[in-house]
C-alpha positions as CSV (number, residue, x, y, z in Angstrom):
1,X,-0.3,22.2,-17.7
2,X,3.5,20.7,-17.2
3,X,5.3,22.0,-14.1
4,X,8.0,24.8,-14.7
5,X,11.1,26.1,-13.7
6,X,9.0,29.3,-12.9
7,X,6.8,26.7,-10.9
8,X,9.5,25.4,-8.8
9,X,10.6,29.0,-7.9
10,X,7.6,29.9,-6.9
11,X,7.6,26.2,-4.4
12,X,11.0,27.3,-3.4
13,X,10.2,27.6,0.6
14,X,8.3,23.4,0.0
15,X,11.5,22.2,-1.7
16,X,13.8,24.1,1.3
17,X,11.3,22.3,3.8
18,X,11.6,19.1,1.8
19,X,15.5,19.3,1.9
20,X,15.8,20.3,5.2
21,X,13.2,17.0,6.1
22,X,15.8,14.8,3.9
23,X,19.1,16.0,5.9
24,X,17.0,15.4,9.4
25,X,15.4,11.7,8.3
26,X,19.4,10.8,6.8
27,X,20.9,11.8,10.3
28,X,18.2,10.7,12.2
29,X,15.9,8.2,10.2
30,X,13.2,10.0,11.0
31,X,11.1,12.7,8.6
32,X,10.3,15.7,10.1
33,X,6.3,16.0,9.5
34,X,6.5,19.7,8.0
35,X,9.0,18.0,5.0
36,X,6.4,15.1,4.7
37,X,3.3,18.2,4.2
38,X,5.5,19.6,1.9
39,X,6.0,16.7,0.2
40,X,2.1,16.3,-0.1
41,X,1.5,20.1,-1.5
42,X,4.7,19.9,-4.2
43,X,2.9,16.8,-5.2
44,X,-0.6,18.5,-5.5
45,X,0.8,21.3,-6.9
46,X,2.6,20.1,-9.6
47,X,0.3,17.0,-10.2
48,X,2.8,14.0,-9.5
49,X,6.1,15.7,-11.3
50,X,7.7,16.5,-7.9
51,X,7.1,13.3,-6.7
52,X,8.5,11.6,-9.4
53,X,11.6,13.7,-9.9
54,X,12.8,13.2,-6.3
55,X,11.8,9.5,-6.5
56,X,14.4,9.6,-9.5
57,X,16.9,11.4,-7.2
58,X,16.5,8.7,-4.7
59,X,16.3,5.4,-6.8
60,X,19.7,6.1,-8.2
61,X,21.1,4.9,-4.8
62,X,19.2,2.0,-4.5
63,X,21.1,-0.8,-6.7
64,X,19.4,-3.8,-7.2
65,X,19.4,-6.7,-4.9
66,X,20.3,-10.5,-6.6
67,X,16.5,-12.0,-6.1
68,X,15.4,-15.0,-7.4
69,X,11.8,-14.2,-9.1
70,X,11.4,-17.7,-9.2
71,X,11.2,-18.2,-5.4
72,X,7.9,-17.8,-4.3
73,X,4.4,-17.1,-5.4
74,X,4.8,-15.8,-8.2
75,X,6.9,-19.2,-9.9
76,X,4.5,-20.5,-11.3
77,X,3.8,-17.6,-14.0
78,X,6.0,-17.4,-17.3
79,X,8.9,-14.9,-17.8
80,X,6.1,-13.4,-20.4
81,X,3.4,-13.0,-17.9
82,X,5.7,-11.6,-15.0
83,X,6.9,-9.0,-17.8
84,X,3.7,-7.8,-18.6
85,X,2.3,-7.6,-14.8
86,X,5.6,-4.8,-14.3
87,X,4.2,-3.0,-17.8
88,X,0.7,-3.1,-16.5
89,X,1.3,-2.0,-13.0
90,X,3.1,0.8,-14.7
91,X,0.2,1.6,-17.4
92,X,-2.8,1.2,-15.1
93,X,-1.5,1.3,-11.8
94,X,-2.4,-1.7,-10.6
95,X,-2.5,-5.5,-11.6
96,X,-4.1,-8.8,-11.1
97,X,-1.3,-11.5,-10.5
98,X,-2.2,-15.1,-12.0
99,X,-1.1,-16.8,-9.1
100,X,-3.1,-17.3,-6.0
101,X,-2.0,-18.0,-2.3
102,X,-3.2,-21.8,-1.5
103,X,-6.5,-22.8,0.6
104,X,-4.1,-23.8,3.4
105,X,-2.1,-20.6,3.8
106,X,-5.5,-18.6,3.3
107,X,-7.1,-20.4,6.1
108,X,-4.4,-20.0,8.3
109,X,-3.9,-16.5,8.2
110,X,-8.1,-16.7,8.6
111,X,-7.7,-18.5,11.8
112,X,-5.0,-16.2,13.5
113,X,-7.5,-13.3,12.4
114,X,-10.3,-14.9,14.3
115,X,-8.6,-15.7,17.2
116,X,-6.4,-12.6,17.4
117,X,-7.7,-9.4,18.9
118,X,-7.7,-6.2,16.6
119,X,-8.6,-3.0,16.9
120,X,-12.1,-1.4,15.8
121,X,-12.2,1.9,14.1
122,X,-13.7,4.2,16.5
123,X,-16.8,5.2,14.5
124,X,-17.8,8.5,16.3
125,X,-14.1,9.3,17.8
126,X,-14.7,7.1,21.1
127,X,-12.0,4.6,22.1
128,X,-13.0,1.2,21.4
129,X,-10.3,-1.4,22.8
130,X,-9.1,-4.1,21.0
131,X,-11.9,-7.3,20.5
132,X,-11.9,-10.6,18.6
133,X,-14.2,-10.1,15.7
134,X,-17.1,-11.1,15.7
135,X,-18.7,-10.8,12.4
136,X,-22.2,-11.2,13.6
137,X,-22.0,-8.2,15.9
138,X,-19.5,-5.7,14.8
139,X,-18.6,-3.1,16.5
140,X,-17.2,-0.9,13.6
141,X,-16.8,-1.0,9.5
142,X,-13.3,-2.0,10.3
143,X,-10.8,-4.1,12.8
144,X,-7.6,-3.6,11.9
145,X,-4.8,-5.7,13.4
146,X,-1.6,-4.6,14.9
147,X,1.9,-4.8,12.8
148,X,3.4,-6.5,15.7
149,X,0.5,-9.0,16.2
150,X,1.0,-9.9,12.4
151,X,4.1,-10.3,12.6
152,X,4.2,-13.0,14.9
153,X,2.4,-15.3,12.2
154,X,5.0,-17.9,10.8
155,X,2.9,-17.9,7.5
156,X,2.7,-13.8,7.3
157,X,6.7,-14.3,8.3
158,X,7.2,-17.0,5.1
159,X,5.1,-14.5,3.0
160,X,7.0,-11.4,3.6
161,X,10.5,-13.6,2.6
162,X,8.7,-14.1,-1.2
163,X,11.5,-13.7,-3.1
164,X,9.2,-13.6,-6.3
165,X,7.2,-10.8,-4.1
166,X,10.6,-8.8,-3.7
167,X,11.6,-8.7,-7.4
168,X,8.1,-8.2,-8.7
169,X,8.5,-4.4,-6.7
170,X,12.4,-4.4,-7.5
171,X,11.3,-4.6,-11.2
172,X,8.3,-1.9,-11.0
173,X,10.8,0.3,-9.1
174,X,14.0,-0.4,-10.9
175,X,15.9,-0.2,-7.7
176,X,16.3,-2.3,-4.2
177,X,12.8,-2.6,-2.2
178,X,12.1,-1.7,1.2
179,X,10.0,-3.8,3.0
180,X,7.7,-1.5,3.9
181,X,4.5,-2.4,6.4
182,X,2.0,-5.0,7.3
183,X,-0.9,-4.4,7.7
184,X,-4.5,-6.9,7.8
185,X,-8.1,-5.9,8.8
186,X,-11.4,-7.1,8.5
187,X,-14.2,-5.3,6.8
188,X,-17.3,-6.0,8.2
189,X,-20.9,-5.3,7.1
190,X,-21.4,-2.7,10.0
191,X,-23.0,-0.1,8.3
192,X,-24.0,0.1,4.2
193,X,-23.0,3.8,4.4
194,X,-19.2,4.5,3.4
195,X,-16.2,5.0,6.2
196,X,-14.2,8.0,5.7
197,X,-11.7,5.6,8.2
198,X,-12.2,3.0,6.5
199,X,-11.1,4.5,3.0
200,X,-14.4,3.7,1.8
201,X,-14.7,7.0,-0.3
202,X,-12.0,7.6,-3.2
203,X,-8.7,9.4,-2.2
204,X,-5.0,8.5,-3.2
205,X,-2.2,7.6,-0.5
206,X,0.9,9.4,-0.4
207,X,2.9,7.1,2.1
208,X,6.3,7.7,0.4
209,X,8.3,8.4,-3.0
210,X,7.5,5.5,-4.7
211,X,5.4,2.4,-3.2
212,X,3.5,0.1,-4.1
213,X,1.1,-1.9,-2.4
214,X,0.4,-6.0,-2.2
215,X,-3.2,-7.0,-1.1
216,X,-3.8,-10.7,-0.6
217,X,-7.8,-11.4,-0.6
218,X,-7.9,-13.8,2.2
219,X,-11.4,-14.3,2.0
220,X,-13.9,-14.0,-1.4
221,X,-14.5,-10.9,-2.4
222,X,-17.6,-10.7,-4.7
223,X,-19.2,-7.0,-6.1
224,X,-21.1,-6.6,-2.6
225,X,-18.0,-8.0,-0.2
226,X,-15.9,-4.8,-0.5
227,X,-13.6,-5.2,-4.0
228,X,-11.0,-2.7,-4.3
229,X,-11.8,-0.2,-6.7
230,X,-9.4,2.2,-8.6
231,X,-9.3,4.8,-11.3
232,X,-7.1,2.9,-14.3
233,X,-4.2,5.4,-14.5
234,X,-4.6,8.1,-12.3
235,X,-1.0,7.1,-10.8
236,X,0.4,8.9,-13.7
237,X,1.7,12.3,-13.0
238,X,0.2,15.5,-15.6
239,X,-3.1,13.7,-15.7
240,X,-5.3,16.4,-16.9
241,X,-8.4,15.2,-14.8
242,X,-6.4,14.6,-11.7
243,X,-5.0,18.4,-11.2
244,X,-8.4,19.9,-9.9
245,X,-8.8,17.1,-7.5
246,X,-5.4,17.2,-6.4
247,X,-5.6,21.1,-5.9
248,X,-8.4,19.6,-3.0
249,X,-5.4,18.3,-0.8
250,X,-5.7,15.3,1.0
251,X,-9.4,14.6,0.6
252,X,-12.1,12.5,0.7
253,X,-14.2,12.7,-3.0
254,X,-17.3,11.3,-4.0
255,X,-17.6,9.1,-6.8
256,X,-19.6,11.3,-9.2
257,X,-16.2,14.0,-8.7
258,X,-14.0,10.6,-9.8
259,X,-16.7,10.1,-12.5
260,X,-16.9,13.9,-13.9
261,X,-12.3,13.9,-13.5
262,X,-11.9,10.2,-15.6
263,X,-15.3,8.4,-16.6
264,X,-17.0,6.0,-15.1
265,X,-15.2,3.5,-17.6
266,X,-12.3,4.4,-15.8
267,X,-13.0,3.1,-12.4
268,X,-12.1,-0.8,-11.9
269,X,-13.6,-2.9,-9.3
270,X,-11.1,-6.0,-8.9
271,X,-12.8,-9.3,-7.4
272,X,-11.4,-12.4,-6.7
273,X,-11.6,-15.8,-4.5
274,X,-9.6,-16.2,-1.4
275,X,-6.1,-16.5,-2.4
276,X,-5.8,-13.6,-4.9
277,X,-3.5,-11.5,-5.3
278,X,-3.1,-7.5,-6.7
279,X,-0.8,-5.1,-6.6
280,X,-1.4,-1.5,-6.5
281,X,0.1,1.7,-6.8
282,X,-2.3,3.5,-4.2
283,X,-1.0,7.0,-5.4
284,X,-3.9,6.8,-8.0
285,X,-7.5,7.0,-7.1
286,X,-8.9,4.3,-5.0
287,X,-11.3,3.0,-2.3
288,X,-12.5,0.1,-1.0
289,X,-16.3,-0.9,-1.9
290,X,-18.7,-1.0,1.5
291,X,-19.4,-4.9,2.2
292,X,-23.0,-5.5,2.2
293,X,-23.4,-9.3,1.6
294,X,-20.4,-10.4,3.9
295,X,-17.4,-9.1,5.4
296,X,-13.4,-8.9,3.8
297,X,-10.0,-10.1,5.4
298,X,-7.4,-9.0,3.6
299,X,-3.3,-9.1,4.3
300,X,-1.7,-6.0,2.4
301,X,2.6,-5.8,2.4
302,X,3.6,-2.2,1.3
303,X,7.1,-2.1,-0.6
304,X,9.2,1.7,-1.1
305,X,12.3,2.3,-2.2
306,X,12.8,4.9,0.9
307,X,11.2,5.6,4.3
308,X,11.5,9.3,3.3
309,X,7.6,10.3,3.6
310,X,5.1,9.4,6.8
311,X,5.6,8.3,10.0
312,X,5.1,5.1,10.6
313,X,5.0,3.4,14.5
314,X,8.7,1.4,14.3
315,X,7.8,-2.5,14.6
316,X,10.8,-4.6,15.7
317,X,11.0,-8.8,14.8
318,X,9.9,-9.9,18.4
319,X,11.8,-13.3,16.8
320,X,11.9,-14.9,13.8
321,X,9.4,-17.7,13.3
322,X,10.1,-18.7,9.8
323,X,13.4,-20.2,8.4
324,X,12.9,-18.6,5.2
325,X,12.5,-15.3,6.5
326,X,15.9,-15.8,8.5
327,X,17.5,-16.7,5.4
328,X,16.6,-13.8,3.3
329,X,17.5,-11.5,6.4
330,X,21.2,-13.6,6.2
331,X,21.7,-12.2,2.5
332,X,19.5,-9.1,2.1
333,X,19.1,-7.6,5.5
334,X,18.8,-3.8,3.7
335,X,15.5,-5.1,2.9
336,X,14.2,-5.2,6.4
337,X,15.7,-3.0,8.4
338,X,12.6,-0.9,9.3
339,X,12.4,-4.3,11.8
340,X,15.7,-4.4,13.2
341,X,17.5,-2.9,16.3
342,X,19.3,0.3,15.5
């Protein structure tokens, strides 16, 4: 069932909250959390229309920046190949990217991760300080690491300056990227029951108007080491399997409720060696397989066209360890400025 004028009378008091949100976060960068719920419930309610109509609204004023798609990772694919990973990402709602990171920039980011305290998902609520991992005694399904801590890796700095990176999103969105977040955890083999933390059960994100989300597998990841799993297409707004679910809010489902919405053909699991690389637009159906025969690093980069949507801690550059990140900043500071002063 499409979403109405009649519909978006009836939502009248969600768009007033949502435009009331949008004049606070412009004045103040900042979104007020009741215009972020009501973003969340216009997007249930009308199964992704909302969403994508105020993304529209948004990406108007977001002209493209001059990036070279060449520059980075992504240079060694053909003009072809780049082409179709933007049509796929857009079809199925995510992709798996030809190119890999090397063994050397893999293994570094593996050594800060080892020798760099994160912090363990408190499995019963408790407070669990931060800890180096240690994945023969883990203390929860998940350490994550703190932005600011990643941030402080020079290969994590020369990573986020990708230029091929930035155009890959600049082309799925049409419109200048945001860089986003950081973020890196491990997955460990804590438990073989499924995390609601830990995004082991299938949900969908709603972060901001349009995202999308880069995961770098920095260590294998087989069937039983925790693949990424997601429901081919259920990014899509009007999806007619995706409305009852949405109706449920923000919520954890199981996987015979993904099953009976979409089929199991449906549901993807994406494996790959350390060094690969996917991109994912988390507003479909997802979750993260429970590792059973070893744990998961992974390195994900979130790109938006607008902080518009949840609140995230601010992270400020501490300093800039990579020249090619201060080179990018010199042309295209827009891009970053989530992580500079005011």
């Amino acid at each position: 069932m499409s979403y109405s004028l009649a519909d978006i009378w009836s939502d009248r008091r969600l768009f007033s909250q949502v435009y009331r949100g949008w004049r606070r976060f412009a004045s103040t960068g900042q979104t007020p959390e009741e215009a972020y719920q009501a973003l969340i419930a216009l997007h249930c309610r009308s199964n992704g229309a909302t969403t994508d109509m105020l993304a529209e609204i948004v990406r108007q004023f977001r002209r493209p920046l001059a990036l070279d798609r060449r520059a980075g990772i992504l240079g060694t694919m053909s003009d072809e190949r780049l082409d179709w990973s933007v049509m796929s990402l857009r079809k199925d709602g995510f992709v798996l990217f030809d190119a890999k990171l090397s063994p050397e920039v893999c293994a570094e980011l593996r050594r800060f991760a080892e020798t760099t305290p994160a912090l363990p998902d408190g499995e019963g609520g408790e407070h669990i300080s931060p800890a180096i991992y240690n994945r023969n005694s883990p203390l929860s399904r998940r350490y994550q690491f703190s932005e600011r801590d990643v941030l402080t890796s020079v290969t994590a700095q020369r990573l986020m300056a990708d230029e091929s990176l930035l155009a890959f999103a600049q082309a799925y969105f049409g419109a200048a990227p945001l860089f986003d977040f950081a973020a890196m955890w491990w997955s460990s083999t804590f438990s073989e029951q499924p995390g609601h933390q830990a995004a082991q059960l299938f949900h969908f994100d709603f972060d901001r108007l349009k995202w999308v989300k880069l995961f770098f597998y920095l260590t294998d990841v087989t069937d039983d080491r925790g693949p990424h799993c997601f429901v081919r297409g259920s990014h899509r707004r009007g999806l007619p399997g995706a409305g009852p679910l949405l109706a449920r809010g923000y919520a954890r489902l199981s996987d015979d409720e993904v099953i009976a919405a979409f089929g199991r053909d449906k549901i993807a699991s994406i494996t790959g060696s350390a060094g690969t690389v996917i991109a994912v637009d988390t507003r479909g159906f997802h979750k993260g397989l429970v590792p059973i025969a070893g744990d998961r690093l992974i390195l994900q980069f979130q790109y938006s066209i607008s902080e518009f949507g949840g609140a995230v801690p601010r992270c400020r550059f501490e300093r800039i360890v990579a020249p090619e990140l201060q080179g990018l900043l010199d042309r295209h500071s827009t891009i970053f400025a989530r992580y500079l002063p005011d």
